[in-house]
N, C-alpha and C positions, 0 to 999 in steps of 0.2 A: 861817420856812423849813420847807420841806416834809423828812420825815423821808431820804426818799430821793433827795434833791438832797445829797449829800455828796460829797466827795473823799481819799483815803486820802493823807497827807503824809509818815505816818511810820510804818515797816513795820522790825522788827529781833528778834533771839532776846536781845538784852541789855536787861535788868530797870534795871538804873541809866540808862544811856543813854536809856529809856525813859522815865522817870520825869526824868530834866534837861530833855527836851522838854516833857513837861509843862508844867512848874514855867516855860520858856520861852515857850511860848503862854500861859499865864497872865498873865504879865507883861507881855507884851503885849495883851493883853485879848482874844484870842482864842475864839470858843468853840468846846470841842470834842468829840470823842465818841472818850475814849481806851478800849479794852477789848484783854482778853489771851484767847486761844482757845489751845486745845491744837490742835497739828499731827496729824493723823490721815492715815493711809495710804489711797489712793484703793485701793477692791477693792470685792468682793460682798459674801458671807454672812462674816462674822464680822469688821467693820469697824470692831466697838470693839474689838477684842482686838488691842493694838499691839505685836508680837512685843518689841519693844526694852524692855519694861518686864518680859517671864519669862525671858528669852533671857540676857539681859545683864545683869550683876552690878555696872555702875556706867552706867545707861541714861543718854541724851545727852537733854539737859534738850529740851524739845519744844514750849513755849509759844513762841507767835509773839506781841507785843506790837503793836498798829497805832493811827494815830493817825487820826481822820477829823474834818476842819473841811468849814464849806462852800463849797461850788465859790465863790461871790461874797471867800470870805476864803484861797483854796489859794495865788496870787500872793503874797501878804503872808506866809501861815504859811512856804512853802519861803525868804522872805528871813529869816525871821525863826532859820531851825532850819539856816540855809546855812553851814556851817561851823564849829557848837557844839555839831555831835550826828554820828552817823553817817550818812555818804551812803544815800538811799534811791537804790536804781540803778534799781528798777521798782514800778508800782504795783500789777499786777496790771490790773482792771477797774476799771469806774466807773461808775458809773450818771448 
């Protein structure tokens, strides 16, 4: 499988939720490309500096967790994660 033939199945800000999916597509034999990215504020000049983390004295957690299988296993992973995890409502893009 080509690296950029993938599809996003599972997109949420909950770390456990995130990690049951997993543990989910594993089980199923699945393979996948799970990673966690910090949410960062779209702007210009000064784009790592995310007011929420000097501003605010209990900052609102900001990692986005996503899950990507590929497009030939997307059918199977969304039956697979269909009502044992959180709904994904959108997937964004996709290549």
């Amino acid at each position: 499988m080509k690296a950029w033939q993938k599809s996003i199945v599972y997109r949420s800000k909950d770390e456990a939720d995130w990690t049951e999916a997993k543990r989910l597509l594993s089980e199923a034999g699945i393979e996948q490309y799970p990673f966690a990215a910090e949410e960062s504020p779209i702007s210009g000049c000064g784009v790592k500096v995310d007011p929420r983390r000097f501003l605010n004295p209990n900052p609102v957690p900001s990692m986005i967790y996503r899950i990507e299988v590929a497009k030939a296993d997307k059918d199977r992973a969304e039956e697979v994660l269909l009502g044992k995890v959180r709904p994904v409502l959108s997937y964004g893009y996709s290549l």
